[in-house]
N, C-alpha and C positions, 0 to 999 in steps of 0.2 A: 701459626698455632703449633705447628709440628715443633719448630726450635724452642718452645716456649714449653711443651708438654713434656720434654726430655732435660731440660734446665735442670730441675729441680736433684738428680743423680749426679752431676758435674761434679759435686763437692767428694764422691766416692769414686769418684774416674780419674781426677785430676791430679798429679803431683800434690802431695804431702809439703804444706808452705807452715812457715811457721805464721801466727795470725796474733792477732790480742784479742780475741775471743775464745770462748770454749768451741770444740769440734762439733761440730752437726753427728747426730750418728743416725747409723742407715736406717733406726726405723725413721727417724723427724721425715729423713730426705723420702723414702719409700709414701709415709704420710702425705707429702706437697703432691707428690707425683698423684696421688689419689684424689688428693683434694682438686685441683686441676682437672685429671680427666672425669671428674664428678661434673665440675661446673660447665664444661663444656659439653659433655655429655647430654647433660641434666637440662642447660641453660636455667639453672637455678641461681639467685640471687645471692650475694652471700650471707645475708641471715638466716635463709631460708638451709643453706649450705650445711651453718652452722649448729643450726634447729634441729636436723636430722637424729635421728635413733637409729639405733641396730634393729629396732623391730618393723623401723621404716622402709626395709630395703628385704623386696620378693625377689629371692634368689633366682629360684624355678622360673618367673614370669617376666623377668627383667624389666620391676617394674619400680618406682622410687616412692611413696607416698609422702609429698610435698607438704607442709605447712606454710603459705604464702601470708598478704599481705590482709589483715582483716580478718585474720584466722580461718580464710578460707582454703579449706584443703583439695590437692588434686593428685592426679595418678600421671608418673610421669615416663615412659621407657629410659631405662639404660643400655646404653652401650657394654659390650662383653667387653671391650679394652678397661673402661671406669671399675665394674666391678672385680676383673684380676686386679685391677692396679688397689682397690680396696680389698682384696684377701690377701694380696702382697703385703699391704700395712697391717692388716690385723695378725700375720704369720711374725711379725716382730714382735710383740705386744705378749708379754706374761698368760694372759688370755683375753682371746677376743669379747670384746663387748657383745652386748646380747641384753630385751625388755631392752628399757629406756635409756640404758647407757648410750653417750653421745657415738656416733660413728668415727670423728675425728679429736683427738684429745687434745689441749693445751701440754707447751711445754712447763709444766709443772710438776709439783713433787706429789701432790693431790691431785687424782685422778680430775679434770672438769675438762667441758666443750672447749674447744678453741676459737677463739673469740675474733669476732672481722676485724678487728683494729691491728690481730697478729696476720691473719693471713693477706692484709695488705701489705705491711711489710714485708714479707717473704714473699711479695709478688714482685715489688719493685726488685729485689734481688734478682730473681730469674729475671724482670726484662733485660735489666741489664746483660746475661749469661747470656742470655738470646740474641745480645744483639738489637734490642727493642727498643722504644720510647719509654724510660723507666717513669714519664708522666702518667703512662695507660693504667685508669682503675680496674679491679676487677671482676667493676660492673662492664668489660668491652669484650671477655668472654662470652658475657651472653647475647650482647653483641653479634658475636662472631657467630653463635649458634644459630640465633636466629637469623642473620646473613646467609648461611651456607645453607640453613632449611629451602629459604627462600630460592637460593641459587640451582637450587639442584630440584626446584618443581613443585615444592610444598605449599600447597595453596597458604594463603593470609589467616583465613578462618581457625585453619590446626593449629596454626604458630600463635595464633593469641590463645588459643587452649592449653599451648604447652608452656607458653612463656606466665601464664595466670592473667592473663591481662582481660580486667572488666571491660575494658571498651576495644573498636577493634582499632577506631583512631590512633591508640596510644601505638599499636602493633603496626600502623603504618609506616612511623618514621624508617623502620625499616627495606620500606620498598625503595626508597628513594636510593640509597649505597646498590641497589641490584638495578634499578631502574639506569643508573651512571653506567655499572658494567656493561649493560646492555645495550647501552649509545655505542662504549667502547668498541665492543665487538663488532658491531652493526659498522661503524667506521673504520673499521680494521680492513675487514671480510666481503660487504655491500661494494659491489662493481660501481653502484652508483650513487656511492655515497656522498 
């Protein structure tokens, strides 16, 4: 996650190549960076990513309000890294969005959201940067979020609250990738394993 959350800047760090494309500029790359540490942050999906508003997001209370699946809505903590990384992108930006303007913009000439069909794309790019399986969607972000909740002692019950998830079933599959780690170490570590 670390190599994958710093990707997104590579193209302002790296030697100047010549390309056959147009140049990235620092807000787009500043934007990915944000978009990333949203999704991980957030463990939000990325429609839900993409759904957001500027009115969505409690500064003061580090707190996201979600539009999930069924139009059902939740309250979600953010991370102090997502949010600098989204005042980073909005400090590009002619002026920050605010009301219902989207949080994240398309690359276009007319201001609109940006759309998941782009931020996959831009994702495969960073696996690649990273070093990654440039196969991973970036439905494996939330993934990772719910992993790591799990890893580090968050009951099941919070993590289908945080992930939106109506059943808790569905928030099982993730015990199983912690349930593995957990063999791992036990056989690492256990004298009498």
């Amino acid at each position: 996650m670390e190599a994958l959350l710093i990707a997104p800047m590579q193209p302002l760090t790296a030697p100047k190549k010549k390309s056959a494309g147009r140049p990235l500029s620092a807000g787009i790359c500043y934007r990915d960076v944000a978009v990333l540490e949203t999704i991980y942050s957030c463990g939000l999906r990325v429609s839900e990513l993409c759904g957001l508003r500027a009115e969505d997001i409690d500064w003061s209370e580090q707190i996201v309000r979600v539009r999930g699946k069924g139009k059902k809505e939740r309250l979600v903590p953010v991370g102090e890294p997502a949010l600098k990384a989204i005042e980073n992108y909005w400090n590009t930006l002619k002026q920050p969005p605010a009301g219902q303007l989207p949080v994240f913009f398309a690359e276009t000439k007319k201001p609109a959201p940006l759309q998941p069909v782009q931020l996959a794309r831009r994702l495969k790019q960073f696996l690649v940067i990273a070093g990654l399986d440039p196969g991973l969607t970036p439905h494996k972000l939330r993934h990772s979020y719910a992993t790591h909740l799990l890893d580090a002692g968050a009951d099941l019950r919070s993590v289908q609250e945080l992930l939106g998830h109506a059943h808790l079933v569905t928030t099982q599959v993730y015990t199983h990738v912690t349930t593995e780690r957990l063999k791992k170490a036990y056989d690492a570590a256990h004298p009498r394993a």
